[in-house]
N, C-alpha and C positions, 0 to 999 in steps of 0.2 A: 350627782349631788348638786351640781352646779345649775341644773333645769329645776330642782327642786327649788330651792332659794330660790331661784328667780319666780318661781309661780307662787311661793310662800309670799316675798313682796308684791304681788300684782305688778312684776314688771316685764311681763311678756310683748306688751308693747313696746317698749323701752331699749332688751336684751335679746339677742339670739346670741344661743348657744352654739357654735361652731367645735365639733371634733375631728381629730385628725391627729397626723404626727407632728410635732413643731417643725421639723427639719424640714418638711415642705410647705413651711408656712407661706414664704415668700412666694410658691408658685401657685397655691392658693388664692391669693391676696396680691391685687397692683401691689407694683412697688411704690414705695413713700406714699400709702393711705391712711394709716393712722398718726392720728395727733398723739395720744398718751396710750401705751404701755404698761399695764402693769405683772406681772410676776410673784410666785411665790414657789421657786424651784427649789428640786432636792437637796436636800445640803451635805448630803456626804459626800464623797468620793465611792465610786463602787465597795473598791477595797476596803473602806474605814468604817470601824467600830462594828458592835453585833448589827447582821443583815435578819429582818424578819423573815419568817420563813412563808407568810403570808404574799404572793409577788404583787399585790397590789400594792399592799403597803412599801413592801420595799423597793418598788421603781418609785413611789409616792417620797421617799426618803432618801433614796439610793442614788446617783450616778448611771443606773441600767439601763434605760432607753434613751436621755436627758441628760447634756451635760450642761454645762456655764458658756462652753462658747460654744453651743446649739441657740442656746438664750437670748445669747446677744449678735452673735450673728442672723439669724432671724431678723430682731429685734432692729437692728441697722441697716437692715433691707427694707423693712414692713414703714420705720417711723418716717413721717415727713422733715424735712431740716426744719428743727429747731424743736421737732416734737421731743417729750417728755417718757421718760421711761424712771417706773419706780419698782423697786425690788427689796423683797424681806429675802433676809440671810443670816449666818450663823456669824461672829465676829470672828473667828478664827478664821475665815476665809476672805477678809475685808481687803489683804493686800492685792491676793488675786483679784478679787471683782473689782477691784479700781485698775489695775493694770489690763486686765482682759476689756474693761469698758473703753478704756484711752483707747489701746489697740481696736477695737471694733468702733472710731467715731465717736464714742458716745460718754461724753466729757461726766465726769461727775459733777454736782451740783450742793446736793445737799447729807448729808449723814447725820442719823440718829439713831443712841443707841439706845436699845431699850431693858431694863435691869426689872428681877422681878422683887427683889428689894434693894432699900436705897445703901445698903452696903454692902451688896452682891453685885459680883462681876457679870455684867449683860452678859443674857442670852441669846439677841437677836439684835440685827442692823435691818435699817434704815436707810436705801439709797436712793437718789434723786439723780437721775440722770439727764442730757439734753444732748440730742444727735447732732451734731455738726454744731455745739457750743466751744465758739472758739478760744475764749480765754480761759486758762486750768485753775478757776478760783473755785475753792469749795468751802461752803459753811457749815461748821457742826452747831447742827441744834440743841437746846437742853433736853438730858435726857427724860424719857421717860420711863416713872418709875408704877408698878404694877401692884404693889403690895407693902400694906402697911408693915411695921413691926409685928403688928398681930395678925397678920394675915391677913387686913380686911380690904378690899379690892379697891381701887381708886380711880375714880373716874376723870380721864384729863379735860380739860376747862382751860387750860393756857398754863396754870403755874402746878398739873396734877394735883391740887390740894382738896380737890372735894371727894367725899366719899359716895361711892354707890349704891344707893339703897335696891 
């Protein structure tokens, strides 16, 4: 899927696609080569909630091959000091991923959460991480909200208020 988009954008110059296991990311790849990181791992726990019976989807969802500190240990091997590391996640998992990030180096930075309307409890975080950032200050951004009252999609602009046609 990930070769596709990139040839759908005309960015084959731009991207290669590298497959593999993450857990040997690091032997893959110098250590401290990448500047920024980004991530969008599984967010359950093996054991948690219905497992598809599809195994692509469910290591795609699951904890199966992929955990959180496969992610960030990787991720702490691979970034350069100072480099940046961003990651979508579910909020219920928010204390872990800040505590497994401290633990692996990789100071949090920024949190946003994102709600799919504005009087629904977020579905998804936002983190902004920095390898070898050394003072523990972190800012939360305003959120971002996905959907009007009516359903109708909103496209963010800096204050989310414009709608997307």
């Amino acid at each position: 899927m990930a070769r596709r988009s990139v040839a759908h954008n005309h960015l084959e110059d731009r991207i290669n696609i590298v497959t593999g296991d993450i857990k040997e990311a690091a032997e893959r790849f110098k250590p401290a080569f990448f500047d920024v990181i980004t991530t969008n791992p599984p967010y359950m726990l093996a054991d948690h909630g219905l497992r598809n019976p599809d195994d692509s989807k469910a290591i795609a969802r699951h904890e199966v091959l992929c955990t959180l500190d496969d992610i960030l240990r990787e991720s702490m091997r691979l970034l350069q000091d100072k480099g940046r590391f961003y990651m979508i996640h579910r909020p219920f998992r928010l204390t872990e991923i800040l505590t497994k990030m401290h633990e692996y180096k990789i100071e949090p930075k920024r949190i946003q959460f994102i709600h799919p309307y504005i009087d629904k409890e977020p579905t998804m975080v936002l983190v902004e991480g920095m390898r070898g950032g050394a003072k523990p200050r972190v800012t939360i951004e305003p959120p971002i909200i996905m959907y009007t009252k009516d359903g109708t999609l909103l496209q963010k602009n800096g204050n989310n208020s414009e709608k997307q046609r």
